[in-house]
C-alpha positions as CSV (number, residue, x, y, z in Angstrom):
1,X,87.9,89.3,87.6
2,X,88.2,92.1,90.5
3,X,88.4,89.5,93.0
4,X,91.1,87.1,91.4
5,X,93.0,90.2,91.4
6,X,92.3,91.7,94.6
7,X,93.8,88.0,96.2
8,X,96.6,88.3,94.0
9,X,97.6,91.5,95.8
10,X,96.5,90.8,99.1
11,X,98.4,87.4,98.9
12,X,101.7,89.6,98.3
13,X,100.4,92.3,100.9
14,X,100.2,89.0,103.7
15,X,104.0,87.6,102.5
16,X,105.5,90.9,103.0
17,X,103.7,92.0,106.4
18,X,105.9,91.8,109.4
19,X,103.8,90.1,112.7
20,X,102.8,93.6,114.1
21,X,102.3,96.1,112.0
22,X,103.1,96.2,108.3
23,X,106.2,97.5,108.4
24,X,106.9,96.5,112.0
25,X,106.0,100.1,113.4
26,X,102.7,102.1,112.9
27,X,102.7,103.7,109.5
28,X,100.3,105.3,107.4
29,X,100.0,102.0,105.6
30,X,98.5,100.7,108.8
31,X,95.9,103.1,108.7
32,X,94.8,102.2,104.9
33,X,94.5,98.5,105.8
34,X,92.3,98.9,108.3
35,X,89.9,100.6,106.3
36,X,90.3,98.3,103.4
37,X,90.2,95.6,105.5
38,X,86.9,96.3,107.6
39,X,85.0,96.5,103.8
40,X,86.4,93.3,103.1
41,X,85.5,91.8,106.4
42,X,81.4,93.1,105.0
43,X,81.8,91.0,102.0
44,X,84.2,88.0,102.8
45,X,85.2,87.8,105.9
46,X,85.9,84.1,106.2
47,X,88.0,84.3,103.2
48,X,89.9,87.1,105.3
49,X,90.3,84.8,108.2
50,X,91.5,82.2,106.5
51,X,93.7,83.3,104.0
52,X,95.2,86.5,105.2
53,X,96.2,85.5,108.9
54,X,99.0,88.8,109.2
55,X,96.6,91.3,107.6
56,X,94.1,90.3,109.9
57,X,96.3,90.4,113.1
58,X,97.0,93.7,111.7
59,X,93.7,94.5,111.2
60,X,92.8,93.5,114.8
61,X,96.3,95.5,116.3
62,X,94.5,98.6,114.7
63,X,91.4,98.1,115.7
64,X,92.4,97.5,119.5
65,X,94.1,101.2,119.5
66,X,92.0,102.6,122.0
67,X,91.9,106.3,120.1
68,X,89.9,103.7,117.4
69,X,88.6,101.8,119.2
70,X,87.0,104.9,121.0
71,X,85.8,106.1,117.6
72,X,84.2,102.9,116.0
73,X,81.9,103.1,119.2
74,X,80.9,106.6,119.3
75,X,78.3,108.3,117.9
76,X,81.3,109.9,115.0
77,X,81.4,106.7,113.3
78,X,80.0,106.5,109.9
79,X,78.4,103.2,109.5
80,X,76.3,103.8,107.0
81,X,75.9,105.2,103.9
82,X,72.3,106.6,103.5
């Protein structure tokens, strides 16, 4: 049930994303899609791939930041949860 409607809103989230960012400039929004994004990628990532083509080109615009990019390959990052 979670998952039909987790599509259903990441289906409207992918129509109403611009091609860079969601809202065309960095937001906060930006921010919380990462995140949700990279625990999606963990449990479905070719589903993200292939259905949600803007949230992942977000995704990926975030994730080349180099102030993030910095921090998902230092020792900061929380990978795990023990």
């Amino acid at each position: 049930m979670w998952a039909k409607s987790l599509t259903k809103k990441l289906t409207k989230l992918e129509r109403e994303a611009s091609d860079t960012f969601f809202f065309e400039e960095i937001s906060l929004l930006d921010f919380y899609l990462y995140e949700t994004i990279y625990f999606l990628l963990i449990a479905s990532k070719e589903k993200m791939e292939k259905e949600f083509p803007k949230l992942m080109q977000i995704f990926n615009r975030m994730a080349n930041i180099p102030e993030i990019k910095a921090y998902e390959q230092s020792k900061k990052c929380i990978t795990e949860v023990s």
